[in-house]
N, CA, C and O atoms as CSV, one atom per row, in Angstrom:
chain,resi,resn,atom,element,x,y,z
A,1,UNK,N,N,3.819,-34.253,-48.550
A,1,UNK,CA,C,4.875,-33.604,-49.292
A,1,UNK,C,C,5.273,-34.437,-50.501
A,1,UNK,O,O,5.365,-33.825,-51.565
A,2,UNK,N,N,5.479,-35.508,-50.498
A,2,UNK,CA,C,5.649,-36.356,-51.836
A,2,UNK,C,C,4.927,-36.407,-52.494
A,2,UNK,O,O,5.254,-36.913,-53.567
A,3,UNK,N,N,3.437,-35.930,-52.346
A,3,UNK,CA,C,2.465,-35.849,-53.575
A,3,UNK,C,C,2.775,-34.330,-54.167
A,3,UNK,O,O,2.058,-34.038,-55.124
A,4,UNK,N,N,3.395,-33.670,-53.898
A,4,UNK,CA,C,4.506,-32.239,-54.541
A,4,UNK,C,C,5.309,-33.090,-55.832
A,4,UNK,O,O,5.399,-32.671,-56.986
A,5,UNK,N,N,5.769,-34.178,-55.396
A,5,UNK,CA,C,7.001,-34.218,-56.309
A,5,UNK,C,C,6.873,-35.747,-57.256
A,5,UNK,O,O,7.668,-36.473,-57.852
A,6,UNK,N,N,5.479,-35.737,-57.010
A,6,UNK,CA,C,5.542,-36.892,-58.272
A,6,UNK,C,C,5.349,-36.159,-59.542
A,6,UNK,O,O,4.831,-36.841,-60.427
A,7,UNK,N,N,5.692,-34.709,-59.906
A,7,UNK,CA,C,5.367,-34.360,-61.443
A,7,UNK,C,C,6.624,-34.258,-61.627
A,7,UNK,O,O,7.187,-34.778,-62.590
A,8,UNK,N,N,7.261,-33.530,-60.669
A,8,UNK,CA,C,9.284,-33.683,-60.896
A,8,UNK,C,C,9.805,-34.981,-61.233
A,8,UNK,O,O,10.486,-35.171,-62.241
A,9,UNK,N,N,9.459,-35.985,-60.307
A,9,UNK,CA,C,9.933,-36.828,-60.268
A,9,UNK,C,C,9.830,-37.963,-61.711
A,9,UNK,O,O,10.673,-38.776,-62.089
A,10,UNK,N,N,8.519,-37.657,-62.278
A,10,UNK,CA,C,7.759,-38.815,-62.661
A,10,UNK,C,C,8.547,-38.095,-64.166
A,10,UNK,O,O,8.956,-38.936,-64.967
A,11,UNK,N,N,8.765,-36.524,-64.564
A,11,UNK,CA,C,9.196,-36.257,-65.816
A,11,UNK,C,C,10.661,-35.664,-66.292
A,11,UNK,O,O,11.121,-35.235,-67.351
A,12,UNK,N,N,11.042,-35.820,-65.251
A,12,UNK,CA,C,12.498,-34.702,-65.386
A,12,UNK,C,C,13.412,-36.300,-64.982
A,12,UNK,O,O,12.924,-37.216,-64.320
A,13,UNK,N,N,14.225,-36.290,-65.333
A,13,UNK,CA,C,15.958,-36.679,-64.981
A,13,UNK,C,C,16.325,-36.594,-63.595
A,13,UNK,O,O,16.591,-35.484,-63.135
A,14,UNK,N,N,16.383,-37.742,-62.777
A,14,UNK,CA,C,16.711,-37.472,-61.041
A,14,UNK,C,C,18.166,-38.147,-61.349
A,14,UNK,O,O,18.604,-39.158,-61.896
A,15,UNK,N,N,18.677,-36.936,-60.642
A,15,UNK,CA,C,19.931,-37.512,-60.336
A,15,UNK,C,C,20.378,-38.222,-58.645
A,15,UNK,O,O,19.467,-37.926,-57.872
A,16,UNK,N,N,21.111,-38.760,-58.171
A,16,UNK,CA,C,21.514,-39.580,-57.017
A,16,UNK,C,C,21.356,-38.792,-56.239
A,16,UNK,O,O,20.518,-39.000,-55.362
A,17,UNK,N,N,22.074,-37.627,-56.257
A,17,UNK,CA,C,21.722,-36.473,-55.791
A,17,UNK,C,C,20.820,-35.749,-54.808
A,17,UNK,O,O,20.834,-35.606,-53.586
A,18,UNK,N,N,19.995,-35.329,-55.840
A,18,UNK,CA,C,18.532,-34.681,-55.860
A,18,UNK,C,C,17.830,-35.996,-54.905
A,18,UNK,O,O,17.295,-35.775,-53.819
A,19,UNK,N,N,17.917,-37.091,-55.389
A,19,UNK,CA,C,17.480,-38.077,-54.309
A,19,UNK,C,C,17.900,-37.889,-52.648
A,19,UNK,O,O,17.179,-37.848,-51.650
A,20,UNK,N,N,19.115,-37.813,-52.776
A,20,UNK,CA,C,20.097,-37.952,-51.566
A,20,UNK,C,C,19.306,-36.791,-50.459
A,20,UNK,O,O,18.996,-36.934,-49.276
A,21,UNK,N,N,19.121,-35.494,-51.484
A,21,UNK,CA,C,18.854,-34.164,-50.428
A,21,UNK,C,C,17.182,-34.233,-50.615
A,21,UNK,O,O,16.620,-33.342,-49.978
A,22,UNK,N,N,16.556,-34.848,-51.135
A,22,UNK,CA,C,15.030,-34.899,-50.695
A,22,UNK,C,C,14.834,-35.947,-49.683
A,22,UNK,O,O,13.686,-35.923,-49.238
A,23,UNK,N,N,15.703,-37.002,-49.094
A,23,UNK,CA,C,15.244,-37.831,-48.347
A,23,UNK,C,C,16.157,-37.134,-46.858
A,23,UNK,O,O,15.839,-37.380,-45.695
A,24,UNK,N,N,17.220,-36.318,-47.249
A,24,UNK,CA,C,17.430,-35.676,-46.000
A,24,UNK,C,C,16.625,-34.775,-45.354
A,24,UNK,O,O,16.654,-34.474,-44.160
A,25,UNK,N,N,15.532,-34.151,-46.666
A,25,UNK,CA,C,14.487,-33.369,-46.185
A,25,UNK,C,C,13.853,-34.020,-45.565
A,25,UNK,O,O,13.707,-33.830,-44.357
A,26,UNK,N,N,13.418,-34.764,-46.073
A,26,UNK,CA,C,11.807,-35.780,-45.316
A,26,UNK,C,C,12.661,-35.988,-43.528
A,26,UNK,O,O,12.181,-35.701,-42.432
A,27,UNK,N,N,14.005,-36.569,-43.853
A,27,UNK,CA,C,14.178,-37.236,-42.491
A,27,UNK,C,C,14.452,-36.095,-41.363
A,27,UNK,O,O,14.216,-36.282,-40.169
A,28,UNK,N,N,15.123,-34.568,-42.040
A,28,UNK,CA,C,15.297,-33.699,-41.046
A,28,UNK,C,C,13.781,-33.249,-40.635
A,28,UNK,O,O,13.662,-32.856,-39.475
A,29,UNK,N,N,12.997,-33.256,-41.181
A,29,UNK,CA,C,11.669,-32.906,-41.184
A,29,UNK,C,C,10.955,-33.649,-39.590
A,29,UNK,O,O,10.477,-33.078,-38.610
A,30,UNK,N,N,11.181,-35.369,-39.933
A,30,UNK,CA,C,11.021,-35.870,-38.990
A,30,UNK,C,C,11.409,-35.797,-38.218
A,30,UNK,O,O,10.671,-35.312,-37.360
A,31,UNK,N,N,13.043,-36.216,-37.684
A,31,UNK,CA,C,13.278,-36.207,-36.453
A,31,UNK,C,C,13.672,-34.574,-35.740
A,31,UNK,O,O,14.138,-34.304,-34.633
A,32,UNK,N,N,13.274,-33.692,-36.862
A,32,UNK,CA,C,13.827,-31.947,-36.125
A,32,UNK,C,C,14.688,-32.305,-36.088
A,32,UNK,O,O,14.887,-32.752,-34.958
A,33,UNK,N,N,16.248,-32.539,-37.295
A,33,UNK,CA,C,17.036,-32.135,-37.445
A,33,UNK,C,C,18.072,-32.663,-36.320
A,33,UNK,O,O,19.220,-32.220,-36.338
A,34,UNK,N,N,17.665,-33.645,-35.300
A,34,UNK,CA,C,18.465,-34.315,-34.295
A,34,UNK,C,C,19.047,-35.362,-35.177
A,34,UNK,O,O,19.602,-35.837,-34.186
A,35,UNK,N,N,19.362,-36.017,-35.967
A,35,UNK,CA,C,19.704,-37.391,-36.209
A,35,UNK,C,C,18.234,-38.561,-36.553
A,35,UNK,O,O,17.022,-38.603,-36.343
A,36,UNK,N,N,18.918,-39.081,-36.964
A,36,UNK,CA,C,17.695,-40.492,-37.021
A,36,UNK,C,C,17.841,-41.341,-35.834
A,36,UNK,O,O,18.853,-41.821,-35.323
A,37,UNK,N,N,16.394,-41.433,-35.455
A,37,UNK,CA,C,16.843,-42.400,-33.820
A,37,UNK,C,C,16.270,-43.366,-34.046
A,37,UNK,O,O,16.029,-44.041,-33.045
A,38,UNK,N,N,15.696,-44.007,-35.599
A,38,UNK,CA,C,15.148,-45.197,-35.712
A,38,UNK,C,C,15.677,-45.488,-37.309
A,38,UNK,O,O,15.632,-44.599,-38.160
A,39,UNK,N,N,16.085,-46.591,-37.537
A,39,UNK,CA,C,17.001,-47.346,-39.133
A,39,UNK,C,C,16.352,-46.702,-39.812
A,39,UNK,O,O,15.256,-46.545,-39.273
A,40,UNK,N,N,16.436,-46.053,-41.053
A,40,UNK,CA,C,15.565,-45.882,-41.943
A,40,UNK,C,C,15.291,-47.064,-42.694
A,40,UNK,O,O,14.330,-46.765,-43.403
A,41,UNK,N,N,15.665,-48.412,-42.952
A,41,UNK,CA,C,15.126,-49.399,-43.091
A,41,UNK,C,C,13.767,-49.343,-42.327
A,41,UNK,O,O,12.685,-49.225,-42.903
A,42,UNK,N,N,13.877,-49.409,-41.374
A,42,UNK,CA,C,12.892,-49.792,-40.444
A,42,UNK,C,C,11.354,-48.847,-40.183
A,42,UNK,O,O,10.360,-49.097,-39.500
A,43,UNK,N,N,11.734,-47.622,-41.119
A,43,UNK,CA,C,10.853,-46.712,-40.796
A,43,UNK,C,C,9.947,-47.153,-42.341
A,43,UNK,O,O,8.749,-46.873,-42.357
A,44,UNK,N,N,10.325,-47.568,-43.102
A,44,UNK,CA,C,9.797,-47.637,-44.737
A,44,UNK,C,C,9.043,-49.106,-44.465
A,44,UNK,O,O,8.158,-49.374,-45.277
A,45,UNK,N,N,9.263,-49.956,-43.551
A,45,UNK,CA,C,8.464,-50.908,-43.556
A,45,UNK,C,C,6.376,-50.897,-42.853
A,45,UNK,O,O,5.697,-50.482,-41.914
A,46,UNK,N,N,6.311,-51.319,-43.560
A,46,UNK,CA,C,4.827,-51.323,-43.524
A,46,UNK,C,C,4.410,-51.537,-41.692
A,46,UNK,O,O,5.345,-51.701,-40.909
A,47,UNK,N,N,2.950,-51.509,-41.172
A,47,UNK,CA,C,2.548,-51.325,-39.905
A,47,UNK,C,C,3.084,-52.542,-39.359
A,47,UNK,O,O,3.916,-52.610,-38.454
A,48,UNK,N,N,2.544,-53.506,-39.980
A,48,UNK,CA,C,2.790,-55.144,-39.276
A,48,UNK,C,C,4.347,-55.193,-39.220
A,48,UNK,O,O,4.699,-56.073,-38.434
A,49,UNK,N,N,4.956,-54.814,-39.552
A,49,UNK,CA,C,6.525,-55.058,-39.743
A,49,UNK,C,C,7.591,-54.520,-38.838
A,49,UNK,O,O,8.800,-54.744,-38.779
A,50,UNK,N,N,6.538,-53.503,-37.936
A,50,UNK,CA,C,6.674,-52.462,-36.892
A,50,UNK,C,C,7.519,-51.079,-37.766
A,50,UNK,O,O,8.623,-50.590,-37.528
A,51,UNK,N,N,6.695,-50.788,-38.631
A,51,UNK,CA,C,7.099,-49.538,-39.612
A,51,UNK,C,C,6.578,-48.490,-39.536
A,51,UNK,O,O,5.801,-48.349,-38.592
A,52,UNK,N,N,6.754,-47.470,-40.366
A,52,UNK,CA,C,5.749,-46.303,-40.065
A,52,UNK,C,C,5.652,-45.800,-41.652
A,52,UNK,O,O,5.599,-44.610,-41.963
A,53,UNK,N,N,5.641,-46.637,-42.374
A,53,UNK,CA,C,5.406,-46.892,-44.097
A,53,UNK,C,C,5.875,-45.349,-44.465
A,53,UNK,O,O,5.217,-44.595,-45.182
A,54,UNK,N,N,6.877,-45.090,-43.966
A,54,UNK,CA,C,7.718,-43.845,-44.553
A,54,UNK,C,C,8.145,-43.781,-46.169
A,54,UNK,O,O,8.878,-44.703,-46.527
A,55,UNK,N,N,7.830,-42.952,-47.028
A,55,UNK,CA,C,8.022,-43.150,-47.751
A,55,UNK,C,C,9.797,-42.930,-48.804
A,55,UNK,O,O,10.541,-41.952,-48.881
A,56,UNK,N,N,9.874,-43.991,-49.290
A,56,UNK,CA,C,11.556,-44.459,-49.742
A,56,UNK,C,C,11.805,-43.685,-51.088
A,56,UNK,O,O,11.524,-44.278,-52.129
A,57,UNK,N,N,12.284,-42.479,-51.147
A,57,UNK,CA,C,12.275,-41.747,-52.580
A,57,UNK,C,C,12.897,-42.198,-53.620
A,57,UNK,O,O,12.728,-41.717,-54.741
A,58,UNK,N,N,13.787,-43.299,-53.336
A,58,UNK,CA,C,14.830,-43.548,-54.534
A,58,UNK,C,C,13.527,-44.729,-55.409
A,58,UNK,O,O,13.206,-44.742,-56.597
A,59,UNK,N,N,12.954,-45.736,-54.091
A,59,UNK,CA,C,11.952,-46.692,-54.771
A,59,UNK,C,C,10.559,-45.635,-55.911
A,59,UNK,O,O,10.060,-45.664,-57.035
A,60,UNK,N,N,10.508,-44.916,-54.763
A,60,UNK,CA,C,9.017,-43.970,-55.206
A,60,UNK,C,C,9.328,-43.206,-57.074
A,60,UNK,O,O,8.533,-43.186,-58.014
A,61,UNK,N,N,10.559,-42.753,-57.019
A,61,UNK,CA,C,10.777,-42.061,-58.159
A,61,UNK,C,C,10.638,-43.492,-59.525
A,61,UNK,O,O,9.836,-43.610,-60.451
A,62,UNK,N,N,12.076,-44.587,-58.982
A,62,UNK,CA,C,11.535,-45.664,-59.934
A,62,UNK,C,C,9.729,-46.181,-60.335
A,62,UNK,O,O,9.089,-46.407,-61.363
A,63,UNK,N,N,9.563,-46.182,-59.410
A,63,UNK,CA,C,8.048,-46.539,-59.544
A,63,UNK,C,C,7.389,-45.748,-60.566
A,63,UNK,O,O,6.669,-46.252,-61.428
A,64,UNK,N,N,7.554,-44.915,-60.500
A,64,UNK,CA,C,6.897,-43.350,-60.568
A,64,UNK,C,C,7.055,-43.498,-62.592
A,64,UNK,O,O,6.218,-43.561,-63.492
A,65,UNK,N,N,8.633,-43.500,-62.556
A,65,UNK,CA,C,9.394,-43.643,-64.091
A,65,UNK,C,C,8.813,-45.332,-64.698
A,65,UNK,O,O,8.461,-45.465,-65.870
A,66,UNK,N,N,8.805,-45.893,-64.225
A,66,UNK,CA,C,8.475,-47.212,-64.671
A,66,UNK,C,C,6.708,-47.764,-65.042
A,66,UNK,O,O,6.559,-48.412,-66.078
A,67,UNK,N,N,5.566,-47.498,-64.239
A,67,UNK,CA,C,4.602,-46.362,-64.620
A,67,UNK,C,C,4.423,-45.822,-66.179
A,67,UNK,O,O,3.762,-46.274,-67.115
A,68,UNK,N,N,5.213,-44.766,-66.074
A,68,UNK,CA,C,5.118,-44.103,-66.965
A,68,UNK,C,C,5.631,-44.901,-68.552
A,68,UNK,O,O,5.119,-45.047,-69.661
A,69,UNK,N,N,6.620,-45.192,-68.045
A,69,UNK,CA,C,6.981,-46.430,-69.636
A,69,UNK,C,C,5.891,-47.425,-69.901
A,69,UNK,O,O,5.430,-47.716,-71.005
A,70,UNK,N,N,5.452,-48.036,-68.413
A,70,UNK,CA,C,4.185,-48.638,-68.940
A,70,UNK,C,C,3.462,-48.405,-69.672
A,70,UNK,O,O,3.357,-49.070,-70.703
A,71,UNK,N,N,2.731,-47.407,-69.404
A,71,UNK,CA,C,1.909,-46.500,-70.321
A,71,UNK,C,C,1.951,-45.904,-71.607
A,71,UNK,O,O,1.043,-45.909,-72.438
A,72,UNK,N,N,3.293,-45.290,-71.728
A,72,UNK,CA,C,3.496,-45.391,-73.001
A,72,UNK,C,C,4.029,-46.226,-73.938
A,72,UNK,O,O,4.290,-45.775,-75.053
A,73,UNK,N,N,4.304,-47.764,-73.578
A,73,UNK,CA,C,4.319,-49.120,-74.223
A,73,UNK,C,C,2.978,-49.705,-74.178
A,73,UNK,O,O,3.028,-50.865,-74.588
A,74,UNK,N,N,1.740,-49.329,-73.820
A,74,UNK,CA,C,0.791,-49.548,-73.843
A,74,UNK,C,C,0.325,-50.246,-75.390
A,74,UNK,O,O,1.140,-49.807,-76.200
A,75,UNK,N,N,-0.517,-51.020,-75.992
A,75,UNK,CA,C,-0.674,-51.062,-77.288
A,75,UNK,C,C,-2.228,-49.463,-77.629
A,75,UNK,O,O,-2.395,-48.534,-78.419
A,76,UNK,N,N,-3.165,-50.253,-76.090
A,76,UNK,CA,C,-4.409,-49.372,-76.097
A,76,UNK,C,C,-4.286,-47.588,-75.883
A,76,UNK,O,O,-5.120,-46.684,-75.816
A,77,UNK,N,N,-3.008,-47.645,-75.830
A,77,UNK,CA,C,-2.970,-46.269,-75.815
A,77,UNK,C,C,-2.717,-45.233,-77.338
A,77,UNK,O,O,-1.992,-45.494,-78.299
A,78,UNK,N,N,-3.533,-44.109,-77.129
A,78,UNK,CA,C,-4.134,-43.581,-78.595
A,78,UNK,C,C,-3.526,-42.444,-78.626
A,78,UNK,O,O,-3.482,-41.638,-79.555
A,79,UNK,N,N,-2.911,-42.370,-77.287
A,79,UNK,CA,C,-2.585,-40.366,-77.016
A,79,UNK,C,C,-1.454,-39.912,-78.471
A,79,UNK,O,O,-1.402,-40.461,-79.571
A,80,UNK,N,N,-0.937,-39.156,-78.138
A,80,UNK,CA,C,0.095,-38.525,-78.998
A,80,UNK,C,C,1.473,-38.528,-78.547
A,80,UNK,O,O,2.350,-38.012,-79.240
């Protein structure tokens, strides 16, 4: 499902928001809407860490935006 929303994410304006209710999606998704029965800290950490490398939308969107400035601060870049 997050490979849906890296074109939203990566070009439009996220507000706190829009963050807030896509990670309630992901998490109602997971636990069926019971509650979280494990930290969400704890779920975003990698295998060795005892995680389940869940993915963290507020990090993912920065990433996503930061990326993208890369690229277009690029010198080798020719685009338009």
């Amino acid at each position: 499902m997050a490979s849906q929303l890296v074109y939203v994410l990566t070009t439009l304006p996220t507000s706190q928001q829009f963050i807030k209710e896509i990670n309630e999606l992901f998490y109602d998704f997971l636990w069926s809407g019971r509650g979280d029965k494990i930290k969400r800290n704890t779920l975003t950490n990698d295998y060795p860490e005892v995680g389940l490398r869940m993915v963290d939308i507020e990090s993912f969107s920065k990433s996503l935006k930061t990326i993208w400035i890369k690229k277009y601060m690029d010198q080798n870049n020719h685009g338009k």
